[in-house]
N, C-alpha and C positions, 0 to 999 in steps of 0.2 A: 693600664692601657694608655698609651701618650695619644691625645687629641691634639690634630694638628688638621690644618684647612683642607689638606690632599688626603683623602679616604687611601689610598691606594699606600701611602707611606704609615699607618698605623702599625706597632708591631705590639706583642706583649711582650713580661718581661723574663721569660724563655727565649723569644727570638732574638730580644735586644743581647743575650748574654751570648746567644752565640756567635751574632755578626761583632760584639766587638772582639774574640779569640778568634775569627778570621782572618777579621782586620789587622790586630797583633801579627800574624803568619805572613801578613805581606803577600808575595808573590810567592811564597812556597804553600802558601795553602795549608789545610790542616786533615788530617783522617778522621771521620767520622767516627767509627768506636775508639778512639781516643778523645774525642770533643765530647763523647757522651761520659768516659770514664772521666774527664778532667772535669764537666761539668754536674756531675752528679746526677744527669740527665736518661733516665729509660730509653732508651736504642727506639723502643716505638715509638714515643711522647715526642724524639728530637725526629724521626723522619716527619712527622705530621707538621712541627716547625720548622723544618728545611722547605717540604712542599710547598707551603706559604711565600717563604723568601724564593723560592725557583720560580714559581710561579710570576712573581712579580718581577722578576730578571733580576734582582739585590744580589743572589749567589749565583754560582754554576757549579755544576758536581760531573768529576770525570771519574769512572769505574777504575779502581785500582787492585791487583791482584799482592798479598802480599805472603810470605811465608814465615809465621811464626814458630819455631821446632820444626818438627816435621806435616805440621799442617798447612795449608793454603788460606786465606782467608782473601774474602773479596767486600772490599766496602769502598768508598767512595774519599776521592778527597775534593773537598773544597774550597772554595774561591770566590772570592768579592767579583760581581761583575762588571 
């Protein structure tokens, strides 16, 4: 856990891995279930770390619909706010 003066900027280090492979993404942003497969992260464990950084405005997440094969898949890409 990084201790720092602003309560409000503490992250753990879950959420520090994922703001910096956001950060990396620049302005194209990155897909959620690919951040979880690149980051080794359970798809639940990383929305519960996104919540946190949404909350505090650090990310923004826009719905994205995408087509795998013949599937559809809907998850989210994000972005440094």
């Amino acid at each position: 856990m990084c201790v720092c003066e602003q309560p409000d900027l503490v992250v753990n280090g879950a959420q520090y891995c994922v703001l910096e492979h956001v950060g990396r993404a620049r302005e194209a942003g990155v897909l959620q279930n690919r951040l979880s497969k690149e980051l080794g992260i359970d798809q639940r464990n990383l929305f519960h770390n996104l919540k946190h950084l949404k909350v505090r405005g650090i990310v923004r997440c826009q719905i994205v619909m995408l087509k795998e094969g013949k599937m559809n898949v809907k998850t989210n890409l994000i972005h440094l706010s």
